[in-house]
C-alpha positions as a LaTeX table, in Angstrom:
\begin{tabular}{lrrr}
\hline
Residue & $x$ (\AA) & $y$ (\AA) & $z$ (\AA) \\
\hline
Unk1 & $-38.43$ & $-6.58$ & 48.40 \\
Unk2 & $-37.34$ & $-4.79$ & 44.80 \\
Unk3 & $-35.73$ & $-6.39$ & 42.56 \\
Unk4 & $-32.49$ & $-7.99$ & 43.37 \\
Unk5 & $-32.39$ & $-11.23$ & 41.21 \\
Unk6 & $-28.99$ & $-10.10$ & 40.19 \\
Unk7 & $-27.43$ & $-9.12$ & 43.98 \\
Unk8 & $-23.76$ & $-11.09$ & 43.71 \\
Unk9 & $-20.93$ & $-10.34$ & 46.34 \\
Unk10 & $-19.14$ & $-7.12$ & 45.25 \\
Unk11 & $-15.89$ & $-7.88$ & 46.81 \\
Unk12 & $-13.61$ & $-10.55$ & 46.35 \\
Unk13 & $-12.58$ & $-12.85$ & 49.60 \\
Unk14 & $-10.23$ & $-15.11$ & 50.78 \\
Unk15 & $-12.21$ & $-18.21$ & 51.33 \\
Unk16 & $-14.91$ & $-17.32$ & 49.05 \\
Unk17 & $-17.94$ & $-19.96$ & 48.38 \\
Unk18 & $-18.60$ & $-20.17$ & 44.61 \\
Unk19 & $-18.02$ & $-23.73$ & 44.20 \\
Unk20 & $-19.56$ & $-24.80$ & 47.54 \\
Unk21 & $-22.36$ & $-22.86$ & 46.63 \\
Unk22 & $-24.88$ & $-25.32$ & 45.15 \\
Unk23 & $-24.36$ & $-27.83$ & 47.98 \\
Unk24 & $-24.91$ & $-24.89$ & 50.51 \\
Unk25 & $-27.94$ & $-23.80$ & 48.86 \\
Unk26 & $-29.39$ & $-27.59$ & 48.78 \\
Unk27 & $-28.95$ & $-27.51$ & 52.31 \\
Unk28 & $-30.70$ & $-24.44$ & 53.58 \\
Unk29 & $-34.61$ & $-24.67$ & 53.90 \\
Unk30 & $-36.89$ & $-23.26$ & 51.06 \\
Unk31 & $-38.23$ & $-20.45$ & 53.63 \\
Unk32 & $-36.20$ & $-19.20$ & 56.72 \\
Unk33 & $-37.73$ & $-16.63$ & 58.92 \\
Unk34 & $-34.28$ & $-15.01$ & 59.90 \\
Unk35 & $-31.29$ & $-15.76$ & 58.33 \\
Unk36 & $-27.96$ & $-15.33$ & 60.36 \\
Unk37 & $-24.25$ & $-14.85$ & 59.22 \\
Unk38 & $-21.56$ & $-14.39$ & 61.68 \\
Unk39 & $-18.68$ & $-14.21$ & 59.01 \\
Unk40 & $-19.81$ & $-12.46$ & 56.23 \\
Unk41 & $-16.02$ & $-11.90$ & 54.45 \\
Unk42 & $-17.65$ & $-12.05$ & 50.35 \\
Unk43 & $-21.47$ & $-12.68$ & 51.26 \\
Unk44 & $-21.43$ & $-15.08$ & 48.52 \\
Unk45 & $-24.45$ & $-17.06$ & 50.57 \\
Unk46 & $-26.25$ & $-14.28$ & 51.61 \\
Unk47 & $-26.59$ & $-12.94$ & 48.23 \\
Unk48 & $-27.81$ & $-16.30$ & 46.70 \\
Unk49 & $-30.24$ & $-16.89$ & 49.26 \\
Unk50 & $-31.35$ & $-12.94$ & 48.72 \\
Unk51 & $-31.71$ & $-13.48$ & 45.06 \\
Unk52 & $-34.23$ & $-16.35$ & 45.58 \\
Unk53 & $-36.10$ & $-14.38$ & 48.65 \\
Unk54 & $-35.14$ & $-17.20$ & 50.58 \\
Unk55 & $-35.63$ & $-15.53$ & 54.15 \\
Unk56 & $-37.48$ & $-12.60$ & 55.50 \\
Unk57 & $-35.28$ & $-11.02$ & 57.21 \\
Unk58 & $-31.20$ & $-10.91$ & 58.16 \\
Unk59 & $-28.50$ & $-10.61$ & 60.34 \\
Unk60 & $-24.73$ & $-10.09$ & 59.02 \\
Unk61 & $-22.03$ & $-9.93$ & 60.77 \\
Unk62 & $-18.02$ & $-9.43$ & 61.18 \\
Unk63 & $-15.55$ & $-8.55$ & 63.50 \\
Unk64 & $-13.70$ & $-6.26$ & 60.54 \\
Unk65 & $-14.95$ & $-2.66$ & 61.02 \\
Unk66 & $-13.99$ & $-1.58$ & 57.68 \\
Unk67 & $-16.09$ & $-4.87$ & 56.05 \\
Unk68 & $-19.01$ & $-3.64$ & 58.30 \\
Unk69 & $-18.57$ & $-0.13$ & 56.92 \\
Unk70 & $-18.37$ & $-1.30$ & 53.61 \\
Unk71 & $-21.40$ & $-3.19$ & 53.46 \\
Unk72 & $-23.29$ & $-0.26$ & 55.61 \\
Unk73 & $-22.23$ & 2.22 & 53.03 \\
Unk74 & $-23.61$ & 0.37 & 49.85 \\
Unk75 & $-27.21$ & $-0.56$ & 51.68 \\
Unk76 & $-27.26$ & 3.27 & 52.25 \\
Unk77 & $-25.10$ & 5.49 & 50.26 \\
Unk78 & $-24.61$ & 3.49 & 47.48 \\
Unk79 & $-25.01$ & 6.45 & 44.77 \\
Unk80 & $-21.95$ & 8.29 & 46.92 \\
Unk81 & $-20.28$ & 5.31 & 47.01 \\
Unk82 & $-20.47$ & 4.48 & 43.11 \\
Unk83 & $-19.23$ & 8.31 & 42.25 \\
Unk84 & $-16.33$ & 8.13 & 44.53 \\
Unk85 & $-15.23$ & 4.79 & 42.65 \\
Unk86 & $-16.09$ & 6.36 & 39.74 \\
Unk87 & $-13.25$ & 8.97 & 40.15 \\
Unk88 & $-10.29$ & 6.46 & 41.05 \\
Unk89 & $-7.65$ & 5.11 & 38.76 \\
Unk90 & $-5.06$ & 2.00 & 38.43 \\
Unk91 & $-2.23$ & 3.57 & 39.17 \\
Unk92 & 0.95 & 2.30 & 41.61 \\
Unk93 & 0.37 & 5.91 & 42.55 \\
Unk94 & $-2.90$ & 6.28 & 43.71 \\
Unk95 & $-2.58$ & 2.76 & 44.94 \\
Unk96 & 0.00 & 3.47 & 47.56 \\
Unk97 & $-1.50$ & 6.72 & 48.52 \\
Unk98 & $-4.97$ & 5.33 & 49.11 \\
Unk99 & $-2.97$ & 2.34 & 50.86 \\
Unk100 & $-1.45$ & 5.11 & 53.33 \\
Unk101 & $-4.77$ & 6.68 & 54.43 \\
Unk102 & $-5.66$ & 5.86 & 57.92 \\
Unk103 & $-9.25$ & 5.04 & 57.54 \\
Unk104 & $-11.09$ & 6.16 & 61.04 \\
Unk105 & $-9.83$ & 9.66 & 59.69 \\
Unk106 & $-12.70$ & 9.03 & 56.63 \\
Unk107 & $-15.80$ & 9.25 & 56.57 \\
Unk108 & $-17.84$ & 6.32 & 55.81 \\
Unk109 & $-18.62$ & 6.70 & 52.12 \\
Unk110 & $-14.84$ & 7.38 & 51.50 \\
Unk111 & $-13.53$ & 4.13 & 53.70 \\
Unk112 & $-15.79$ & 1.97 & 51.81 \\
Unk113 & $-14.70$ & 3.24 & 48.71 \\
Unk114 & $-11.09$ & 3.06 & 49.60 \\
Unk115 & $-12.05$ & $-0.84$ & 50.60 \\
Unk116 & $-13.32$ & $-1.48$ & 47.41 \\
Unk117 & $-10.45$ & $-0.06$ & 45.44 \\
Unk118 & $-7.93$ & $-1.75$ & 47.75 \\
Unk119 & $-9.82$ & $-5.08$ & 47.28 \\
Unk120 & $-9.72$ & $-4.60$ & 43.35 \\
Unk121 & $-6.33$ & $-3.26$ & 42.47 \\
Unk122 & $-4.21$ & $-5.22$ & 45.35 \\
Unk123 & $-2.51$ & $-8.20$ & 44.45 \\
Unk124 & $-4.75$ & $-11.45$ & 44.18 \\
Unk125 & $-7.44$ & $-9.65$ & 45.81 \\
Unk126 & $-6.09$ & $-10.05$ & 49.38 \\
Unk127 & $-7.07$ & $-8.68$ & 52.08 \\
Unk128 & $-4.80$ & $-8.88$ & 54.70 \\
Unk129 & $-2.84$ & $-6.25$ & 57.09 \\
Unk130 & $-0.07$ & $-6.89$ & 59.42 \\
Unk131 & 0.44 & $-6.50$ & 63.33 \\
Unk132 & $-0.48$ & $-2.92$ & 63.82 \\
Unk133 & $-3.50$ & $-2.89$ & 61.77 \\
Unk134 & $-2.36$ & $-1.58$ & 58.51 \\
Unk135 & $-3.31$ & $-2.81$ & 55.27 \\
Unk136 & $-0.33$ & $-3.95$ & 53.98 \\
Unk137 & $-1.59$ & $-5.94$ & 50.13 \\
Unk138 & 0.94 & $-4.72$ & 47.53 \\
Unk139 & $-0.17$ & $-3.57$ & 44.34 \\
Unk140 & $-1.70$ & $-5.48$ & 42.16 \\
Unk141 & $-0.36$ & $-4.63$ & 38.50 \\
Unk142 & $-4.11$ & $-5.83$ & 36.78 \\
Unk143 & $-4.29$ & $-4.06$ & 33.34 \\
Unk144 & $-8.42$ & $-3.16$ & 33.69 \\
Unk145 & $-9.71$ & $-3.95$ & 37.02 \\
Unk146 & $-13.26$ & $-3.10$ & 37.43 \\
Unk147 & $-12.67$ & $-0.54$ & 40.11 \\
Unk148 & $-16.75$ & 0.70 & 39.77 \\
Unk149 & $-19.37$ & $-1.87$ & 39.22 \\
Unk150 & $-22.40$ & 0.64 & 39.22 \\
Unk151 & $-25.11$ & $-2.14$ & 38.84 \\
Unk152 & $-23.45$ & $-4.56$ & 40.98 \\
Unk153 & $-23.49$ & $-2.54$ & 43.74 \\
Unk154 & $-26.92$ & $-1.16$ & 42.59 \\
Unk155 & $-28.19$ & $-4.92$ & 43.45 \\
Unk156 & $-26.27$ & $-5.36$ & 46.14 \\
Unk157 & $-27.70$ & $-2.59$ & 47.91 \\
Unk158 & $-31.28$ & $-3.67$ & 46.76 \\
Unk159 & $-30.45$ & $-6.95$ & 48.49 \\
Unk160 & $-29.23$ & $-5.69$ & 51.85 \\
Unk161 & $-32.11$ & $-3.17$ & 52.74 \\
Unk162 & $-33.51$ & $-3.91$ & 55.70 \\
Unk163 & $-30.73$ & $-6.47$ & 56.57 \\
Unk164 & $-29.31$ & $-5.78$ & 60.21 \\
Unk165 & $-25.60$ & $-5.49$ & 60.07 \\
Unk166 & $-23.27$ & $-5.99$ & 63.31 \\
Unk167 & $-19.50$ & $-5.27$ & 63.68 \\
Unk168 & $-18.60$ & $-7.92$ & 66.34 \\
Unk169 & $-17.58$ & $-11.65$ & 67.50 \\
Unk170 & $-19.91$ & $-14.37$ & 66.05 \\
Unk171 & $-21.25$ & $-15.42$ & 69.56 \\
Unk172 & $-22.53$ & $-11.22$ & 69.80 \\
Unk173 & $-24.23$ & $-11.37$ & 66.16 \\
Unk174 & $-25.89$ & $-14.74$ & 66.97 \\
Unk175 & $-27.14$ & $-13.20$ & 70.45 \\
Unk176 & $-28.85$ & $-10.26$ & 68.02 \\
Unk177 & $-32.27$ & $-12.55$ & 67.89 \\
Unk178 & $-34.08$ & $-15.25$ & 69.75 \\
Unk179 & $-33.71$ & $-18.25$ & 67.32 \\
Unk180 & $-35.77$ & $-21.02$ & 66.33 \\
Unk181 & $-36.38$ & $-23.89$ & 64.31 \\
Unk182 & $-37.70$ & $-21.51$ & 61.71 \\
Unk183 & $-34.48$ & $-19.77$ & 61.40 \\
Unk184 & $-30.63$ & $-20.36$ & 59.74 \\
Unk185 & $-27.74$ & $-20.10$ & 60.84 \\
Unk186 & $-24.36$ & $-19.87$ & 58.39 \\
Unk187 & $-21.22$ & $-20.22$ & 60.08 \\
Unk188 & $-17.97$ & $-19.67$ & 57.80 \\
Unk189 & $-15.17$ & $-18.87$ & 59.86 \\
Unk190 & $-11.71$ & $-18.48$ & 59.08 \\
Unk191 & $-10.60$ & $-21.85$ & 58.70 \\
Unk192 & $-8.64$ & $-24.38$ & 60.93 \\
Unk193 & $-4.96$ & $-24.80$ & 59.29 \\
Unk194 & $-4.05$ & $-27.77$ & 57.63 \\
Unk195 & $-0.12$ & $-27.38$ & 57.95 \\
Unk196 & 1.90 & $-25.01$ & 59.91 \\
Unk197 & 1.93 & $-22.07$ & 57.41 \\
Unk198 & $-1.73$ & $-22.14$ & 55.88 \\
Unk199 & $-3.23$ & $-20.05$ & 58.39 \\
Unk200 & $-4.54$ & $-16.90$ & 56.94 \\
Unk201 & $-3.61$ & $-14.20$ & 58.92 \\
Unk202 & $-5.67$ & $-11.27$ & 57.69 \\
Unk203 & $-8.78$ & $-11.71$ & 59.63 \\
Unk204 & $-9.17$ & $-8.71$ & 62.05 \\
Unk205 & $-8.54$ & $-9.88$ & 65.61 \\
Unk206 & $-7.31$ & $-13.42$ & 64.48 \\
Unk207 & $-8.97$ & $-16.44$ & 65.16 \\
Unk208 & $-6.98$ & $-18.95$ & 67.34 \\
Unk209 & $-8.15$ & $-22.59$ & 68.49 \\
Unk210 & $-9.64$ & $-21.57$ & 71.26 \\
Unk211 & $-11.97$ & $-19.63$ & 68.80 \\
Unk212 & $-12.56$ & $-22.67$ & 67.06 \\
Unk213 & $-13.56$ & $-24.94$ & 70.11 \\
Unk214 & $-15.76$ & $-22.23$ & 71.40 \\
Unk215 & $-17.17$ & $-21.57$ & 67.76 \\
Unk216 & $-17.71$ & $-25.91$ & 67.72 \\
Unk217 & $-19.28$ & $-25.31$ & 71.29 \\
Unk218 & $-21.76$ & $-22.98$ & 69.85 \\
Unk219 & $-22.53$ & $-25.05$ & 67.17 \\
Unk220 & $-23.55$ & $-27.97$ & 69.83 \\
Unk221 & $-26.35$ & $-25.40$ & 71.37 \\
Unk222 & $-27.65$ & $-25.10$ & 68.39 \\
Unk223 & $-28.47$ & $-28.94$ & 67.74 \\
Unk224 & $-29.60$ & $-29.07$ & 71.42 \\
Unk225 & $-31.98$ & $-26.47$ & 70.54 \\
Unk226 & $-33.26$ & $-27.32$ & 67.42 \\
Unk227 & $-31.74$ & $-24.64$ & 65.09 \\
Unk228 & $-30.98$ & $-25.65$ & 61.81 \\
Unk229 & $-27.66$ & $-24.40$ & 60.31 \\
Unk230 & $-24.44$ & $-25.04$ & 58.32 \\
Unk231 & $-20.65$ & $-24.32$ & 59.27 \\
Unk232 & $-17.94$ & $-25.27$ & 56.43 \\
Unk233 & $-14.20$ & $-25.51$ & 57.82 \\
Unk234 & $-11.13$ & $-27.38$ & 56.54 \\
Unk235 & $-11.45$ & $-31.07$ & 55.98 \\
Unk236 & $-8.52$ & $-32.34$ & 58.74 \\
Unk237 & $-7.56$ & $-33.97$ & 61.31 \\
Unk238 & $-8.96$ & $-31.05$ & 63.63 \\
Unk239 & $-12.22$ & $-30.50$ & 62.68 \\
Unk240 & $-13.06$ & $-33.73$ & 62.49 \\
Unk241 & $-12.61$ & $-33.81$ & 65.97 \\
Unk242 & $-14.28$ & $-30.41$ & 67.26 \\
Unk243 & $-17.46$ & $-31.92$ & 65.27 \\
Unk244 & $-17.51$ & $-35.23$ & 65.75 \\
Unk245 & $-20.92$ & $-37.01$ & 66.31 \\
Unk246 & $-22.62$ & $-34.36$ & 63.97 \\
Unk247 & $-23.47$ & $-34.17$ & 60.27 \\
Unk248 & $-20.98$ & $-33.74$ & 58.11 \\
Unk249 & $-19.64$ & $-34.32$ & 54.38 \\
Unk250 & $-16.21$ & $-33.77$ & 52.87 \\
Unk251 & $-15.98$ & $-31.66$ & 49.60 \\
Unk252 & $-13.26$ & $-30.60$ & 47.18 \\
Unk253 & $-13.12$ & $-26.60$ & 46.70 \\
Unk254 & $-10.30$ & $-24.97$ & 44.38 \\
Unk255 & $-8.87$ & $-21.46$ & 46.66 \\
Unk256 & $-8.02$ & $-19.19$ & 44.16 \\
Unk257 & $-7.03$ & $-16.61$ & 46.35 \\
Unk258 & $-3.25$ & $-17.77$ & 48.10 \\
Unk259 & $-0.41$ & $-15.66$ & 47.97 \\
Unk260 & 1.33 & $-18.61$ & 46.87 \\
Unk261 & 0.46 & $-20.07$ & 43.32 \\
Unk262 & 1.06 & $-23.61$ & 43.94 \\
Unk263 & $-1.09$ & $-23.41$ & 47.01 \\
Unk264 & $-4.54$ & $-22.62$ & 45.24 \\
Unk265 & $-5.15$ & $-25.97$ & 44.15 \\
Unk266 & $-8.32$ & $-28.50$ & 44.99 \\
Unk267 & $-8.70$ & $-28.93$ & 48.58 \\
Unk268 & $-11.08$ & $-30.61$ & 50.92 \\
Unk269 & $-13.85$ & $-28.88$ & 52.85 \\
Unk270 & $-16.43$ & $-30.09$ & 55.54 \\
Unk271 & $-19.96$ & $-28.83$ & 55.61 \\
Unk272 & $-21.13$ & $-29.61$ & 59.56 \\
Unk273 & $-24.95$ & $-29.27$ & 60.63 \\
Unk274 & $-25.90$ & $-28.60$ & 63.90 \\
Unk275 & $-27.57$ & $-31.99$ & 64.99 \\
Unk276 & $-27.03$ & $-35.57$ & 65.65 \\
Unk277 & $-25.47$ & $-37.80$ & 62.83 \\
Unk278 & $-26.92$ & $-41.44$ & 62.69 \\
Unk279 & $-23.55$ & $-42.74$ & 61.90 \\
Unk280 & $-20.93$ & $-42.91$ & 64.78 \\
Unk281 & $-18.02$ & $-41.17$ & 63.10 \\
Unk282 & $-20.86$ & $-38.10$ & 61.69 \\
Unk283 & $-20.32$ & $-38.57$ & 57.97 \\
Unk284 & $-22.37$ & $-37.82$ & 55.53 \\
Unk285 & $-22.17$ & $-38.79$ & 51.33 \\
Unk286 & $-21.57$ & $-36.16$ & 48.99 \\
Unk287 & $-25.14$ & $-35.95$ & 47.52 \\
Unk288 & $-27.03$ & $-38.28$ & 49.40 \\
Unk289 & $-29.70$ & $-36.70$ & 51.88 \\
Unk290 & $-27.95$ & $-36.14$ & 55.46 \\
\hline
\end{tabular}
């Protein structure tokens, strides 16, 4: 691989994993064969793991077609991509207008440009879009956003040649390989609610309960089989339920991304791996070995 000791996500995402990122990192094998991520969202884990040519090869994934695009269009076009960013400006203007477009009328270099911009100069970098599709994050009001990061996405492009990159459900991106014990698996899913109005409603498709006990079913088969892997969720009532009997340790995260100030404070995450936990309720101690 070139160079890509500097590859760092180029968009920011709700439920991005900064803080978590050490602990993730500690618990991910030295050398994976193929590393898989259903939910890509930031890539904050991808990137770190690609910085320390931590796996030979990759498999992204989302069900958000634009996100897919995005990512597509800075492995490939990233020079395109950088001049078109180059050109745009802060403006409540230009915001709206780019806002308006209807992106399956672009083509690909422009809708991940128009992602970008969105995700830079919309307020709290949101992405969200309401119940016909449409992007609906209001403008932002930052005084010098960095709408063009030429060397980030220089690095970021470095990092995902050769990476295999699949708009669909996490079930359909997992099924891309035969997996092994030699593999990784990195499950970060939108996460269960922990009250009645926490649920974050931008993810494309939604992701319901069901989703959840299918995604904690999935995460069973891969214990049974012997493939090693990570999933973070909430820390409540919930979760501790869909993974009992497994690996797992509570954390506290900040969100920084919430509509709501008051909201973004330190909360508790789980970290679940996919096999057996020697203790009967599956817990694990913050920095002890699990």
């Amino acid at each position: 691989m070139s160079d890509i000791a500097a590859a760092r996500p180029f968009l920011k995402w709700a439920g991005g994993k900064r803080q978590l990122l050490p602990r993730i990192l500690a618990l991910v094998p030295p050398r994976v064969r193929t590393y898989v991520e259903p939910f890509l969202g930031g890539g904050a884990v991808f990137f770190a793991l690609a910085s320390q040519r931590r796996f030979e090869r990759a498999v992204l994934g989302d069900v958000n077609g634009e996100l897919i695009n995005c990512y597509e269009t800075v492995r490939d076009d990233v020079e395109d991509l950088i001049a078109r960013l180059a050109r745009l400006r802060n403006t409540p203007t230009a915001y709206y207008a780019i806002r308006r477009q209807q992106p399956e009328r672009l083509e690909p270099a422009a809708r991940a440009a128009r992602v970008i911009y969105l995700n830079r100069c919309g307020f709290n970098g949101l992405y969200r879009v309401n119940s016909d599709g449409l992007f609906n994050v209001p403008f932002g009001r930052y005084a010098r956003p960095k709408i063009c990061d030429p060397e980030r996405l220089r690095a970021a492009s470095r990092a995902l040649a050769g990476v295999e990159l699949v708009r669909g459900d996490f079930k359909a991106v997992i099924g891309r390989r035969r997996l092994g014990p030699d593999d990784f698996v990195y499950l970060d899913p939108p996460y269960v609610p922990i009250s009645k109005t926490a649920s974050f409603t931008g993810y494309a498709g939604g992701f319901s309960m069901d989703d959840q006990e299918r995604l904690a079913r999935l995460l069973r088969r891969l214990a049974a089989t012997g493939v090693p892997g990570l999933l973070s969720n909430s820390d409540c009532a919930d979760t501790r339920r869909l993974y009992a009997g497994l690996v797992f340790e509570s954390l506290p995260a900040r969100r920084a991304i919430n509509s709501v100030a008051s909201r973004r404070g330190p909360v508790a995450e789980l970290l679940v791996q996919p096999r057996p936990s020697a203790v009967p309720n599956g817990r694990a101690c913050y920095g002890a070995a699990p």
